[in-house]
C-alpha positions as CSV (number, residue, x, y, z in Angstrom):
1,X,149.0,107.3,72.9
2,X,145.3,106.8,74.2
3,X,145.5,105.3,77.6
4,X,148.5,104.3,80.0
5,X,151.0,103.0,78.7
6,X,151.9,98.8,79.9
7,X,155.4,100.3,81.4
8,X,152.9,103.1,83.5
9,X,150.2,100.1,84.1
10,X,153.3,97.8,85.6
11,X,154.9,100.0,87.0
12,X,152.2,101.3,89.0
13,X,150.4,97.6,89.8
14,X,154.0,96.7,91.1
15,X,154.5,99.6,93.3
16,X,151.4,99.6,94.5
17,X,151.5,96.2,95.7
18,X,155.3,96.4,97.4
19,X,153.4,99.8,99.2
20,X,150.4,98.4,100.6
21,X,151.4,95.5,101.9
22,X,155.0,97.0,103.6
23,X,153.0,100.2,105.2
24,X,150.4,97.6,105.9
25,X,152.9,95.2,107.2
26,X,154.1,98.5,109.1
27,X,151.3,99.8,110.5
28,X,149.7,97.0,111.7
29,X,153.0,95.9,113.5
30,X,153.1,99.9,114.9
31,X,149.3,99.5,116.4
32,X,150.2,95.9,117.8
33,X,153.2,96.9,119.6
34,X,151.3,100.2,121.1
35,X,148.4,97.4,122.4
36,X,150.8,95.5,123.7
37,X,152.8,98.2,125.4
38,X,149.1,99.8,126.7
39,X,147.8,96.9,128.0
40,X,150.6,95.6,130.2
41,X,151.7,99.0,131.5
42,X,148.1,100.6,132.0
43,X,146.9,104.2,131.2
44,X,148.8,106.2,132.5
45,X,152.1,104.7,132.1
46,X,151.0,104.9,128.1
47,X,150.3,108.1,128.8
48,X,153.7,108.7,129.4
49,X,155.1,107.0,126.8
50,X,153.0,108.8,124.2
51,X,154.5,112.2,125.7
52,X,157.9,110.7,124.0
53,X,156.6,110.8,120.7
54,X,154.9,114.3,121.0
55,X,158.7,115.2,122.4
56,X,160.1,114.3,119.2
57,X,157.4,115.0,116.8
58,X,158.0,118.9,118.8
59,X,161.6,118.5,117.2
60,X,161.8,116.9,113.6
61,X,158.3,118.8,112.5
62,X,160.5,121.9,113.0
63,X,163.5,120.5,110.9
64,X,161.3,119.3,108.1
65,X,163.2,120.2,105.0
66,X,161.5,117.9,103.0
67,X,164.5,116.5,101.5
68,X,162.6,113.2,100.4
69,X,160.3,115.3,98.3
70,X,162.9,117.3,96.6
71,X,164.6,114.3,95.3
72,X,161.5,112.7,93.9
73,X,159.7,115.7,92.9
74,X,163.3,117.6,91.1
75,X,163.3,116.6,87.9
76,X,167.4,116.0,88.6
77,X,166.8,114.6,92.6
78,X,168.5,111.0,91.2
79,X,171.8,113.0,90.4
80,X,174.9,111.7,92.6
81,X,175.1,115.4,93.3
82,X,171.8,116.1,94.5
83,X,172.0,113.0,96.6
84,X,174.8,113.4,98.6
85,X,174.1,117.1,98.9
86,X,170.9,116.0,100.5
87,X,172.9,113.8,102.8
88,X,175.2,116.9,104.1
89,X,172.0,118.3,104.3
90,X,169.8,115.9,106.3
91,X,172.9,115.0,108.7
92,X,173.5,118.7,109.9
93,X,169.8,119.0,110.2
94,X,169.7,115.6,112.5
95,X,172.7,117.3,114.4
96,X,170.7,120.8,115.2
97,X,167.5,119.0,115.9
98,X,169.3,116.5,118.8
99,X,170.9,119.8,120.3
100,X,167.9,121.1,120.3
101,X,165.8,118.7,122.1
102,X,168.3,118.1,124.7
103,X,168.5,121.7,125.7
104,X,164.4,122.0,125.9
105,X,164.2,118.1,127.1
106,X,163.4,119.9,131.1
107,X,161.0,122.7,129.7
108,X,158.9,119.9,127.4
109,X,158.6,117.2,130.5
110,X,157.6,120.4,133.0
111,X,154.4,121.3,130.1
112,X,153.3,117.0,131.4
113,X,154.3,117.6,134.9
114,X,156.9,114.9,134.2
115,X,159.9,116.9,135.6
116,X,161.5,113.4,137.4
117,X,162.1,112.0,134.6
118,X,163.6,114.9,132.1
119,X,166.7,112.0,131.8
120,X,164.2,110.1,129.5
121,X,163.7,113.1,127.5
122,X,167.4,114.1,127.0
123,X,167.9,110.7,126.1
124,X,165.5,110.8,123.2
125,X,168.0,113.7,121.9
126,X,169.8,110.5,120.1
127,X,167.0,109.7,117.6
128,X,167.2,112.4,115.4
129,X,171.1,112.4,114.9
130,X,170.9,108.7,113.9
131,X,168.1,109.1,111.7
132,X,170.2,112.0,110.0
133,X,173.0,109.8,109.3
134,X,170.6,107.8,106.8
135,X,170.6,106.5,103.0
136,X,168.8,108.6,100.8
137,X,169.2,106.2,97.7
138,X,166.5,104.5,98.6
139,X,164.2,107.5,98.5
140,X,165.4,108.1,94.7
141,X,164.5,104.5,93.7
142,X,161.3,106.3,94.0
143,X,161.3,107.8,91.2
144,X,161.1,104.4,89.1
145,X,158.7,103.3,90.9
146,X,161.2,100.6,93.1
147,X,160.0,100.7,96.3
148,X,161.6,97.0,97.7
149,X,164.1,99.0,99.3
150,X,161.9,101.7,101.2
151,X,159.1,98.9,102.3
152,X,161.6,96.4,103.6
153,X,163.7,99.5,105.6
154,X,159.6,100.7,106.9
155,X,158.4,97.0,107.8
156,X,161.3,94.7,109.5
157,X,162.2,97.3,112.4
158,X,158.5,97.5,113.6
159,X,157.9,93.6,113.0
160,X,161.4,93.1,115.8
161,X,159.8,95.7,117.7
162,X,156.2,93.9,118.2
163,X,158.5,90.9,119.5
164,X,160.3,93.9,121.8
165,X,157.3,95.2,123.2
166,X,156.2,91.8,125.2
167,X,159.6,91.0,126.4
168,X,160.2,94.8,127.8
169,X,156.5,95.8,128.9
170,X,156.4,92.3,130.6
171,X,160.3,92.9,132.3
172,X,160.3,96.7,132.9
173,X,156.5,97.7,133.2
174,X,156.3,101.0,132.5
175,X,157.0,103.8,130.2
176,X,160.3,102.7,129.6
177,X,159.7,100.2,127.5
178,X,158.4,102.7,124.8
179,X,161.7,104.5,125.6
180,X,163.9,101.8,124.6
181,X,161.9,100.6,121.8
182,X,161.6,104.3,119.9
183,X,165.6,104.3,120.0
184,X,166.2,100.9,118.7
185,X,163.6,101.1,115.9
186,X,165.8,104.6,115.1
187,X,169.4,102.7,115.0
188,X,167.6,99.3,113.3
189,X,166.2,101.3,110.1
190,X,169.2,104.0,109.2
191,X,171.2,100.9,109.4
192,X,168.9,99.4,106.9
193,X,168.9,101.5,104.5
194,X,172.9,101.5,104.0
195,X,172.7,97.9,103.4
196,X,170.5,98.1,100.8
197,X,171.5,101.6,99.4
198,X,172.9,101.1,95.9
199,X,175.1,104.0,96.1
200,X,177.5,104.9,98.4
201,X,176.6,106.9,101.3
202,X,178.5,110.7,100.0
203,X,178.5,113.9,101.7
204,X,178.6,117.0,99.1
205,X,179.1,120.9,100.0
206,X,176.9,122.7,97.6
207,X,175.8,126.4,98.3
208,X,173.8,125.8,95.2
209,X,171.9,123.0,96.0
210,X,172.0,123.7,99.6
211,X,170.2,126.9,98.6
212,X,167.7,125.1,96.5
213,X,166.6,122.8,99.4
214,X,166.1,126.0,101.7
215,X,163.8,127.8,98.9
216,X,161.8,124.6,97.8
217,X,161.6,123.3,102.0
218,X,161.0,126.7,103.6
219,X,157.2,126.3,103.3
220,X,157.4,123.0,104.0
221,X,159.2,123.9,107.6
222,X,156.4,125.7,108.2
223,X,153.9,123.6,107.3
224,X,155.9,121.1,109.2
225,X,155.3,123.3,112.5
226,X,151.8,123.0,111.6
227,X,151.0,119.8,110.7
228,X,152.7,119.1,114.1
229,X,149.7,121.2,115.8
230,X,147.3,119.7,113.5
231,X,148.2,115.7,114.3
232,X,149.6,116.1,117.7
233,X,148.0,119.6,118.9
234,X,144.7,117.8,120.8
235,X,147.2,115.4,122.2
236,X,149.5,118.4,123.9
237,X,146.4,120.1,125.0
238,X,145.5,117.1,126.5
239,X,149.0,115.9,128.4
240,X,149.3,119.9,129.0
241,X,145.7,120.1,130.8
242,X,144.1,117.0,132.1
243,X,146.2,113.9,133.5
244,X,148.4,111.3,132.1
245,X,145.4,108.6,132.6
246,X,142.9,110.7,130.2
247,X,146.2,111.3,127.8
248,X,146.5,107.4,128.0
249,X,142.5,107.0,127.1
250,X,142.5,109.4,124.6
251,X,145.4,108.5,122.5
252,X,144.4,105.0,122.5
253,X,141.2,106.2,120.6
254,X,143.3,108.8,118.2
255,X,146.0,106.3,117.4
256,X,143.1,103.7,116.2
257,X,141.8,106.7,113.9
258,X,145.7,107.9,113.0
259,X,147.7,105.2,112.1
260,X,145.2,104.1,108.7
261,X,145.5,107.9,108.0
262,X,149.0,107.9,108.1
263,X,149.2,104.9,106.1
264,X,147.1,106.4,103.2
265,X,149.1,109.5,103.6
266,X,152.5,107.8,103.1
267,X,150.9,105.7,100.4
268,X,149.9,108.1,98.2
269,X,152.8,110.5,98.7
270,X,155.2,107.8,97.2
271,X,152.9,106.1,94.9
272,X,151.5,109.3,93.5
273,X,154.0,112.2,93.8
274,X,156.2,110.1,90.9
275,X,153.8,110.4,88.4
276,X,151.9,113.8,89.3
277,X,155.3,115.4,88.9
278,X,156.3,114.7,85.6
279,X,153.0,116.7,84.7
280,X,154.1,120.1,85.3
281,X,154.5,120.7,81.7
282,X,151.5,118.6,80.5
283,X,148.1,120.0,81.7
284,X,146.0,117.3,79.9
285,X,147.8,114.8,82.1
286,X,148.1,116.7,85.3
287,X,144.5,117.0,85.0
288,X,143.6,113.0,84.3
289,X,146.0,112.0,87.2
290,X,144.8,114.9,89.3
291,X,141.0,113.3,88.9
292,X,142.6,109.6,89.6
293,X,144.1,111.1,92.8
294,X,140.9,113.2,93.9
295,X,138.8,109.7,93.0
296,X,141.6,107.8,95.2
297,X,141.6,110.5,98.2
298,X,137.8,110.8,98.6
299,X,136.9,107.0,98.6
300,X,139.5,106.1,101.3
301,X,137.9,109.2,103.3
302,X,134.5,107.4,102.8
303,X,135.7,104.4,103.8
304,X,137.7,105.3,106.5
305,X,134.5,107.4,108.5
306,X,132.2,104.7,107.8
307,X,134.2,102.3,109.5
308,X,135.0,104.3,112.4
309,X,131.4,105.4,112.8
310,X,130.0,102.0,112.1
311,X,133.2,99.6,114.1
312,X,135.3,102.4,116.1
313,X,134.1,101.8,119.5
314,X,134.0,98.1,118.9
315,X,137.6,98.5,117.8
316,X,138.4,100.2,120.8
317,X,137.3,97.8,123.1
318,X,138.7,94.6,121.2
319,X,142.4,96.3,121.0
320,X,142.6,97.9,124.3
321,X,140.3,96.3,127.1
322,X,137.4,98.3,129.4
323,X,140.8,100.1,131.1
324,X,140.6,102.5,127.8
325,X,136.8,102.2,127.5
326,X,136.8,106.0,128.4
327,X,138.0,106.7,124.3
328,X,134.2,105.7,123.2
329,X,132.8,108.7,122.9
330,X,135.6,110.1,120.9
331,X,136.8,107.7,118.3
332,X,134.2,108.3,116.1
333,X,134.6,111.6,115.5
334,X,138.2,111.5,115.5
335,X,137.8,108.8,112.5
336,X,135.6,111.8,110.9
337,X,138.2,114.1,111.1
338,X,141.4,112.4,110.0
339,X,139.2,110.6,107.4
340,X,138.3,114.6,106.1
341,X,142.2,114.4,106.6
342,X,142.4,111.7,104.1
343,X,140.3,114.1,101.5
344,X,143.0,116.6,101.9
345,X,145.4,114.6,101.0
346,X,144.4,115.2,97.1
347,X,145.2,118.9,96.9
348,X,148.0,118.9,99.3
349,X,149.9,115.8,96.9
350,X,148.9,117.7,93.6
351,X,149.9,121.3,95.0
352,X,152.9,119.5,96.3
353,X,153.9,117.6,93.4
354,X,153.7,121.0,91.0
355,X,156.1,122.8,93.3
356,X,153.3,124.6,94.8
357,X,154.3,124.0,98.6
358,X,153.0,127.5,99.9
359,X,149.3,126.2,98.9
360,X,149.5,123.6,101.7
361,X,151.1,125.8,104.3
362,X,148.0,128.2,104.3
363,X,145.1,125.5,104.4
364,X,146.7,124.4,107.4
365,X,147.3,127.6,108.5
366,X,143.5,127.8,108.6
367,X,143.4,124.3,110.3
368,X,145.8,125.4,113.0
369,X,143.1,128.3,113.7
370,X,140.7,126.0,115.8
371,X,143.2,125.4,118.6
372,X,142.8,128.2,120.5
373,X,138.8,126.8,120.4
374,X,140.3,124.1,121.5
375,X,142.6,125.0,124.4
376,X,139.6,127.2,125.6
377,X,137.1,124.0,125.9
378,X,139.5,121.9,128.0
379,X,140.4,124.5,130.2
380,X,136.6,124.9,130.9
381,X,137.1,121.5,131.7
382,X,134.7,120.1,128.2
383,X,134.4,116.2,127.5
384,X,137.7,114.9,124.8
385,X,134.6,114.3,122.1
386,X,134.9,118.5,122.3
387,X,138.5,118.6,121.3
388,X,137.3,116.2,117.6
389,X,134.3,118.6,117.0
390,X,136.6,121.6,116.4
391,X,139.4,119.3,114.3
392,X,136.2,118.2,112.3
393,X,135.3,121.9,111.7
394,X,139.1,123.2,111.3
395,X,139.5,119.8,109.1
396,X,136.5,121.5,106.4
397,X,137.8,125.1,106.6
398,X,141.3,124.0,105.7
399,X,140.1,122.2,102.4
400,X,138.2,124.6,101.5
401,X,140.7,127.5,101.7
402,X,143.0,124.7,99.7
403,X,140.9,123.2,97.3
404,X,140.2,127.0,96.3
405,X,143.3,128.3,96.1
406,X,144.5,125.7,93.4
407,X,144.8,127.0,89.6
408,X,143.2,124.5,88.3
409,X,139.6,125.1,87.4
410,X,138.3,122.8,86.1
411,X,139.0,119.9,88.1
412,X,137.5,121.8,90.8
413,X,134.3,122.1,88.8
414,X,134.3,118.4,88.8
415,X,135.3,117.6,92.3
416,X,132.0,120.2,93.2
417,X,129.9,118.3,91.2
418,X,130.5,115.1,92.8
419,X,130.5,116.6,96.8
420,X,126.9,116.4,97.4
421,X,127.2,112.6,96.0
422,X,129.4,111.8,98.4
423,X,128.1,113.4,101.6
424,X,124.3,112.0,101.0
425,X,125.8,109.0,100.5
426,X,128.5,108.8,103.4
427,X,125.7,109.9,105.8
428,X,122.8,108.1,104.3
429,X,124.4,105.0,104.5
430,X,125.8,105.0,108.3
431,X,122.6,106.2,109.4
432,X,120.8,103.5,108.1
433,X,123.6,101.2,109.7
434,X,123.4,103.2,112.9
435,X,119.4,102.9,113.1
436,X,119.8,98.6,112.9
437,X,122.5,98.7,115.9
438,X,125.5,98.1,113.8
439,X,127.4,100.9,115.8
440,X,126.7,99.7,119.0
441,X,129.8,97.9,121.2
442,X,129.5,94.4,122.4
443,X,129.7,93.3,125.7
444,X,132.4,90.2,125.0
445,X,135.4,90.5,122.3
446,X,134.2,87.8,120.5
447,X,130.9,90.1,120.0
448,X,133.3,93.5,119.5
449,X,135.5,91.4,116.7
450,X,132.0,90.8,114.9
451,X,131.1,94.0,115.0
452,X,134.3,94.7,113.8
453,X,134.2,92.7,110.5
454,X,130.9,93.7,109.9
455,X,131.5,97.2,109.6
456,X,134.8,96.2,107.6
457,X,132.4,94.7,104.9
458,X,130.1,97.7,105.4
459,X,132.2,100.4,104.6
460,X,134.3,98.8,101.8
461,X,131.5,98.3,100.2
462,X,130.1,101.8,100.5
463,X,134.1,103.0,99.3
464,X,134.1,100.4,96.3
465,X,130.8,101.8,94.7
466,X,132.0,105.0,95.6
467,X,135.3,104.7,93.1
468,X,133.1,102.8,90.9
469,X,130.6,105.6,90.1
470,X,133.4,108.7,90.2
471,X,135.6,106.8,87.6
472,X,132.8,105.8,85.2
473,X,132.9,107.9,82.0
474,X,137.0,109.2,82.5
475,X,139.2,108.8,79.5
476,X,142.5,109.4,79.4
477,X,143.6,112.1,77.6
478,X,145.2,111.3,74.0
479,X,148.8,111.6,75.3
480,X,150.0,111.0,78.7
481,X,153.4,111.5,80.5
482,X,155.4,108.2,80.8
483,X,157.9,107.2,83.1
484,X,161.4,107.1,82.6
485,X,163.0,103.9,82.0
């Protein structure tokens, strides 16, 4: 059959819709709350309240199992068995993880110098047996591309929260608000997703299965541990090192650059995982969708540093006020490097969805390598815009080492080809914009907001020709996979 099929073409229109506007819906209610929360409790205070979410990012990167990818990626992860063997799986694992972070809850707030208030860490211990206790059925609907269930279970807790965040930054003023809010969101979205689970919430004792989830997760444990120092490594180094004030300023500026990252990271997980692994015995198709997700991964990267090159400071300044203007000479380049992050993101899903999970544990192996760069500039006492230089540079090593360690040469023969496109026109085109002023901050919000929407149009523009050009002349190949009815 030349071309998708109308099922792939619905299928895919459909779920891609649901995705971008729940993780938009998401995200955006994510960044508004953290405005809200920064601007009425100050710097430091937020600075406390982001040490919460390194605590338990510490924890769950280490119990990352990756049950969600089995089930879509297995080709039997929709079984009853499977599921509820997941389940037994995922609530241990919460169980562990909770025990875990209460008994190191006094070492983690002595790394911040936050020792007075180790009660706010032990409480945090909660989260990941709650989350544990979740629905996995709505991860399965995955895997026919119903995604209603997942969006609504990722949007409506962070849309109460936003309402949350005023009432408890206004009442308590501090870092507990954040406190409260993380815990609530927890209980709010596993109770979600039993209600709209369509199977019954089962527990299932497999050695079997248990034993496949440690072989196919194992790598992805460890590449949890790293992706934790990858995302949230700068931000330790910082709370470790400097004050609560800078870790306030400086996460301001990395969770502007962060949270579209993330986004695009969950979005083409679930919207492209599906699809790429039903190609594992199909080569012709692995290789067509393999281009669509390479086409996909590096115009959102273009996008994505354009804007923050072109409307980052601006951003900045509009979302959190002149207390956080200390983030300006940072968020540019910490767009750059989650936006290089962004590029990744096409060999990590394709090694990923071919059962190739020990690919992805060595590029960021390599990544992980310029943190001891790292820890050595701030304890020389270096500017924050140091600490994005060397992610920028670990960022390129680690796609390297991945992109080359792929079996599949000739899609890297094409992605080669188009590189030098890519990069003279990335850098052509915000230098030009650049030279006329466009990066430059305003001095009122109105004139921040402009700036802003200007660079919005700016770099969409630059991402849309982008796709435009990499897609013209791509066929499908005479027979592609299908998705089950």
């Amino acid at each position: 059959m030349n071309g998708l099929t109308s099922i792939i073409k619905n299928r895919m229109l459909r779920g891609a819709s649901t995705l971008l506007v729940s993780q938009a819906v998401s995200i955006c209610a994510t960044f508004v709350r953290n405005v809200i929360i920064a601007r009425y409790v100050g710097a430091e205070n937020y600075g406390i309240a982001v040490t919460f979410g390194l605590a338990m990012s510490i924890v769950e990167m280490s119990g990352n199992l990756a049950l969600t990818t089995l089930l879509v990626q297995d080709k039997r992860g929709d079984s009853n068995e499977m599921l509820a063997s997941a389940h037994f799986t995922m609530f241990v694992k919460g169980l562990l993880l909770s025990l875990i972070l209460y008994i190191v809850a006094k070492p983690i707030a002595a790394v911040f110098d936050l020792v007075h208030i180790t009660w706010a860490f032990q409480l945090l211990a909660v989260v990941p047996a709650i989350r544990g206790a979740s629905n996995l059925d709505l991860i399965v609907m995955q895997r026919r591309y119903d995604f209603l269930a997942t969006a609504i279970a990722d949007a409506v807790p962070q849309l109460v929260s936003v309402g949350m965040a005023f009432v408890l930054a206004t009442w308590l003023g501090d870092y507990r608000a954040m406190l409260i809010l993380i815990v609530f969101n927890t209980i709010f979205m596993t109770l979600i997703t039993h209600l709209l689970a369509k199977r019954p919430y089962r527990w299932l004792i497999s050695k079997k299965l248990i034993a496949k989830t440690i072989t196919f997760g194992w790598p992805i444990l460890l590449n949890g541990i790293l992706i934790f120092l990858l995302l949230q490594g700068d931000r330790m180094i910082v709370g470790s090192m400097y004050d609560m004030t800078t870790l306030g300023i400086y996460s301001a500026a990395f969770s502007l650059a962060l949270l579209p990252s993330l986004f695009f990271a969950k979005l083409s997980g679930m919207l492209l995982m599906p699809i790429l692994s039903r190609t594992q015995d199909d080569p012709d198709s692995l290789e067509y969708y393999g281009t669509i997700t390479l086409d996909a991964c590096f115009s959102f990267g273009i996008l994505f540093s354009a804007f923050f090159i072109l409307g980052g400071q601006s951003l900045l300044l509009f979302c959190f006020g002149q207390t956080f203007a200390g983030g300006m000479e940072v968020v540019a380049w910490l767009g750059i490097m989650q936006s290089i992050r962004c590029i990744r993101m096409a060999p990590t899903c394709i090694a990923n969805s071919q059962g190739w999970t020990r690919l992805p544990l060595i590029g960021n192996i390599f990544r992980v390598l310029s943190l001891p760069f790292a820890v050595w500039l701030a304890s020389r006492g270096m500017s924050l815009a140091w600490l994005a230089y060397i992610g920028i540079v670990g960022e390129i090593l680690a796609f390297i080492v991945l992109w080359r360690l792929l079996p599949l040469q000739q899609m890297k023969g094409r992605l080669e080809s188009r590189v030098r496109f890519l990069v003279m026109l990335m850098f052509g085109s915000c230098s030009l914009a650049l030279v006329s002023g466009l990066g430059t901050p305003a001095t009122t919000p109105l004139g921040n907001f402009y700036n802003v929407l200007l660079a919005a149009f700016y770099s969409t523009a630059i991402a849309a020709g982008t796709l435009l050009f990499l897609r013209r002349g791509v066929t499908p190949p005479p027979r592609v996979v299908n998705l089950p009815e």
